[in-house]
C-alpha positions in Angstrom: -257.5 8.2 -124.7 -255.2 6.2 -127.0 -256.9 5.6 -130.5 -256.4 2.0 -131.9 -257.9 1.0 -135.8 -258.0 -2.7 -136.2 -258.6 -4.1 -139.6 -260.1 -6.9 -140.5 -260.9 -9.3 -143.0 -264.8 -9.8 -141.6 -265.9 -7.3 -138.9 -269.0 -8.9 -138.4 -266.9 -12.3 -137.5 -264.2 -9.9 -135.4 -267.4 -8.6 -133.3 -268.6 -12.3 -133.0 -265.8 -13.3 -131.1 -265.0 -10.1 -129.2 -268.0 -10.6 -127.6 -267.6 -13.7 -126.4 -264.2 -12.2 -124.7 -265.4 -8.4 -124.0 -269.0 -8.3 -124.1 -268.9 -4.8 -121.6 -267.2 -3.0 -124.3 -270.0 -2.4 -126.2 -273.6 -0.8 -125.3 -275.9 -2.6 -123.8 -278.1 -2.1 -126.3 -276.7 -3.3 -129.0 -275.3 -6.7 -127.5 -279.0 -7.4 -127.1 -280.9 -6.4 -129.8 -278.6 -7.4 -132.4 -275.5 -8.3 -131.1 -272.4 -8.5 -134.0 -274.9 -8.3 -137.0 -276.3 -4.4 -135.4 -272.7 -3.6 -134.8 -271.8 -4.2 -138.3 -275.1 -2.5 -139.8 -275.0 0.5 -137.7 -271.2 0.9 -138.7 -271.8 -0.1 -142.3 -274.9 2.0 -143.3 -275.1 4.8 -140.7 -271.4 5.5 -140.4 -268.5 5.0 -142.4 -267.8 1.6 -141.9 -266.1 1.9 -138.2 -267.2 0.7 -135.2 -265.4 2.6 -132.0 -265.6 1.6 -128.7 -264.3 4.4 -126.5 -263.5 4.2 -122.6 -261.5 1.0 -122.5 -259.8 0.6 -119.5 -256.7 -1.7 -119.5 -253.4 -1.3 -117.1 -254.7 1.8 -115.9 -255.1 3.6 -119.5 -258.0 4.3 -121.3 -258.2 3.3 -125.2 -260.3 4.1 -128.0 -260.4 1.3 -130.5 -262.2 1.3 -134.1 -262.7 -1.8 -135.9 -262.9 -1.5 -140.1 -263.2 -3.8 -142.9 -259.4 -3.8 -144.5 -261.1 -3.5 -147.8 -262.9 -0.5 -147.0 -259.7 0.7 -145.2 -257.4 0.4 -147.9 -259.9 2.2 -150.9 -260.1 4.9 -148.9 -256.4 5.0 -148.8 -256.1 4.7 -152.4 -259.2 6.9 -153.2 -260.5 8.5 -150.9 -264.3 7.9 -151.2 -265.0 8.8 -147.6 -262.2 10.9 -146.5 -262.2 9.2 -143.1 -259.6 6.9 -142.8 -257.0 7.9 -145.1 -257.2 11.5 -143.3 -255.8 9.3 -140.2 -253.5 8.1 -142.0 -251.8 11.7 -143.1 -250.8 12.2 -139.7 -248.7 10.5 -137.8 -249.3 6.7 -136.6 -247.2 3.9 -135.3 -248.9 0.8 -137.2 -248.4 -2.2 -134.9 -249.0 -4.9 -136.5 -248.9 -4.9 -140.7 -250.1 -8.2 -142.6 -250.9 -6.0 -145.7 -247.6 -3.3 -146.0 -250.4 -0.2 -145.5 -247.1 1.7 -145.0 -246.1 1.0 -148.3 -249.5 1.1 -149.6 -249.8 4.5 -147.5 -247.3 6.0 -149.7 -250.3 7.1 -152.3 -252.1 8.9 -149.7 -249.3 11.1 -148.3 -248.4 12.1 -151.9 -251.9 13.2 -152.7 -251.9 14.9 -149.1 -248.7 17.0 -149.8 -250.2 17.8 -153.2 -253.4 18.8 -152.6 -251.7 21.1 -149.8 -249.8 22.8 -152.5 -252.5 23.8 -154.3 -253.8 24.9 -151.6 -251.0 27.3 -150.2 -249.6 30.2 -151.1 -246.3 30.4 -153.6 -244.2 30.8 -150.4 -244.8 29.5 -147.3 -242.8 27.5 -144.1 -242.9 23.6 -143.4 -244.6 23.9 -140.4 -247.5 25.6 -142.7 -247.6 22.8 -145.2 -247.6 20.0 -142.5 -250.9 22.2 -141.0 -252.3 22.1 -144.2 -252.3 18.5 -144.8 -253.2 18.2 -141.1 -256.4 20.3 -142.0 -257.2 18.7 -145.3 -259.4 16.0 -142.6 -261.0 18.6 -140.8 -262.7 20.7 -143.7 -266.3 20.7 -142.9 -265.7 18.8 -139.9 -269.1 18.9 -137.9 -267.2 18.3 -134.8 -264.9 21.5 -135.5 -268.4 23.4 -135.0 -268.9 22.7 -131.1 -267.0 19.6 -130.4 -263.2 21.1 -131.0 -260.5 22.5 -129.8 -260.1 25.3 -132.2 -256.5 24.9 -132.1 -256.3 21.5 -132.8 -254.0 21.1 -136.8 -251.5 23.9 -134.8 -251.2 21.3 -131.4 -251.5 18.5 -133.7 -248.5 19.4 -135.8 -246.3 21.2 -132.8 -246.8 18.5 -130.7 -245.2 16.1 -133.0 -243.4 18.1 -135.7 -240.4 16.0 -136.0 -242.8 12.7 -136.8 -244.1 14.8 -140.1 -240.8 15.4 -141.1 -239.8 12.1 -140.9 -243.0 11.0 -143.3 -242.7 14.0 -145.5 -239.5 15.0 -146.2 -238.7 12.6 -148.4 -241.9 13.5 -150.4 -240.7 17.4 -150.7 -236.9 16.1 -151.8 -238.4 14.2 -154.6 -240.7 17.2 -155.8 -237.6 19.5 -155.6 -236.1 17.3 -157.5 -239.1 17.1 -160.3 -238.4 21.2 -159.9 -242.3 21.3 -158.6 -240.7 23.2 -155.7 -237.7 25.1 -154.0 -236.3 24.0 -150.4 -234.4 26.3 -148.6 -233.2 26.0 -144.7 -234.2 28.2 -142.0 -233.8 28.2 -138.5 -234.9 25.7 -135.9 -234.1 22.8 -138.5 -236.9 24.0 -140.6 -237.5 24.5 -144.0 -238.4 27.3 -147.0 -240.3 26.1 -149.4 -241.6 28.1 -152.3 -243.3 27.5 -155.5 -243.8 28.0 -158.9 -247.9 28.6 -159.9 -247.1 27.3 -163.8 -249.8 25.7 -165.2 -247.5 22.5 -165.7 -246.8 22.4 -162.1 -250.6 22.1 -161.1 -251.1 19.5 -163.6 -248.6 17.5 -161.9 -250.0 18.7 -158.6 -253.6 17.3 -159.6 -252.6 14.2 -161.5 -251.0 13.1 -157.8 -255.0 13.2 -156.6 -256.9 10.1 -156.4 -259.2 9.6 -159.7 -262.5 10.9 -158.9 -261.3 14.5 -157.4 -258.8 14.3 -160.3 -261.8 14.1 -163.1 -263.8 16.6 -160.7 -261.4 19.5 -161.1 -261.5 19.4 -164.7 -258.7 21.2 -165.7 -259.4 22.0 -168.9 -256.5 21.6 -171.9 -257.6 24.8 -173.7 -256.0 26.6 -171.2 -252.9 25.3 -171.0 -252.5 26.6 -174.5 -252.7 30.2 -173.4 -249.6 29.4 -171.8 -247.8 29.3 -174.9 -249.4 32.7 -175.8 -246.9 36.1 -176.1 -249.4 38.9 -174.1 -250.7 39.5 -170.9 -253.0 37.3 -170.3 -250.3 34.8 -169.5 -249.9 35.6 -165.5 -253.9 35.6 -165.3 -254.1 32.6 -167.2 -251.8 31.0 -164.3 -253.3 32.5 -161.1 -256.9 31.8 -162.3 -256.0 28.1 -163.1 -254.4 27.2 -160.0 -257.5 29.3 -157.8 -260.3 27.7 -159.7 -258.1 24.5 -158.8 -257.8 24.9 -155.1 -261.6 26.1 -155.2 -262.8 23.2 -156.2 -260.2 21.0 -154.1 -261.6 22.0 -151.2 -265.2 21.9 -152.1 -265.0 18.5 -152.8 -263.2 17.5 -149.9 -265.3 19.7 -147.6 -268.8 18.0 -148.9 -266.9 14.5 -148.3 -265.8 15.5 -145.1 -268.8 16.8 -143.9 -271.0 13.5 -144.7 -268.3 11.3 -143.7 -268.2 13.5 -140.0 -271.5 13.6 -139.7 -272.4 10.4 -140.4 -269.8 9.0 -138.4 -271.1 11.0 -135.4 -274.5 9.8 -135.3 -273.2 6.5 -135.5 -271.0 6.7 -132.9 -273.5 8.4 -130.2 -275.6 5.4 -131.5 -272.5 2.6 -130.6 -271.6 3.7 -127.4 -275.2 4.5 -125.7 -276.3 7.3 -124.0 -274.1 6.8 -120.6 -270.8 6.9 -122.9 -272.0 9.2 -125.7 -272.9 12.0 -123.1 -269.5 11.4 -121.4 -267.7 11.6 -124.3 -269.4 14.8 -126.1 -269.0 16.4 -122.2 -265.1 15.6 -122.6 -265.5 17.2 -126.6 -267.4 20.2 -126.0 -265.6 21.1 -122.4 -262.2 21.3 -124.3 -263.7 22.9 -127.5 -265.2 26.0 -125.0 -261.6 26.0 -123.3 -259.8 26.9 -126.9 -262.5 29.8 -127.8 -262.5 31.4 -124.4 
């Protein structure tokens, strides 16, 4: 299936008149106990504010379309509360229609993607490794990536369409090289080289690139940036400790976020499409995830 997100000003409205035009696109069940306000509610307080209706069938193609709130849309952009949408948003899309410039606005999530990738990779690594690491940054904690899966889904992701995250991240990595947080060097196959410097100034600009509230979680703590400055030994431990504690925490934030927004966003889905679909659908899931582990 082709995945579409719609946003829109009032989902509850949007619902209203979809209905009207494509009533068997929703479960039964909701159309008749509840009809647009259910929709809404289930989406809003059970899930992460999307409603999906798989299985759509049009000129012989079946679609996947989610409908969100652009408000909620674009703060999870900017800040990501749930870690849903913006994760979406770090791979690539081709945004149809764009009343709002979320490309533009966009531009704040890819930057805190790249950098929370660097602080979680090693000093030296490939660009096909950092684009996998972004690409993974929305699948830590994952429920789905338990049973649901393909195992192998960041490497297919990024393979499959490697030249589409150079075209978005490139010009990220050119403008860190040039703010010496990193080295680019070319390789083969029109890749790159990238390596990078652990100082403890680096990951502060690293971390200051994340949105507020994971920023203010890491706590990195200005005492030890002082032992920076220090003549001794304890310079290079002071470094390596900083940036691990860093990536620890990272990805224990975004892991617990991940996690609720997956599984909440699961049980609301099995709950929007009814039984019929929802078995379907978790056959389709489950049938590809045993294929990757055998």
């Amino acid at each position: 299936m082709t995945d579409y997100i719609i946003g829109v000003a009032d989902p509850k409205q949007w619902h209203s008149e979809n209905l009207k035009l494509n009533k068997h696109h929703y479960a039964s069940w909701m159309v008749h106990l509840g009809g647009e306000r259910l929709i809404t509610g289930v989406a809003d307080e059970i899930g992460v504010g999307v409603h999906f209706n798989p299985f759509v069938s049009w000129n012989g193609k079946l679609f996947k379309y989610g409908v969100v709130r652009m408000h909620d849309l674009l703060q999870d952009v900017h800040y990501w509360e749930k870690f849903y949408l913006c994760g979406r948003l770090q791979k690539p899309v081709h945004i149809v229609v764009d009343n709002l410039d979320v490309n533009s606005t966009n531009s704040v999530n890819l930057r805190a993607a790249v950098s929370a990738a660097l602080l979680l990779l090693p000093s030296e690594f490939s660009e096909a490794d950092l684009y996998a690491k972004v690409c993974s940054l929305s699948y830590m904690g994952d429920v789905r990536m338990l049973f649901a899966e393909d195992k192998n889904k960041v490497k297919k992701i990024v393979s499959g369409q490697f030249d589409l995250f150079q075209s978005m991240y490139k010009p990220l990595l050119e403008e860190y090289e040039a703010k010496k947080l990193l080295r680019l060097s070319s390789i083969a196959n029109n890749q790159i080289h990238i390596s990078q410097d652990c100082d403890l100034s680096v990951d502060y600009s690293l971390v200051s690139a994340l949105p507020p509230s994971i920023r203010n979680q890491i706590r990195m703590k200005e005492g030890v940036k002082e032992k920076l400055w220090e003549t001794g030994k304890a310079i290079s431990d002071t470094r390596s400790r900083v940036r691990e504690e860093a990536a620890n925490c990272l990805q224990r934030i975004l892991r617990r976020r991940v996690m609720v927004s997956s599984a909440r966003q699961a049980v609301s889905g099995l709950l929007a499409v009814g039984a019929v679909n929802a078995s379907r659908y978790l056959a389709k899931k489950v049938t590809k995830a045993w294929k990757s582990w055998r």
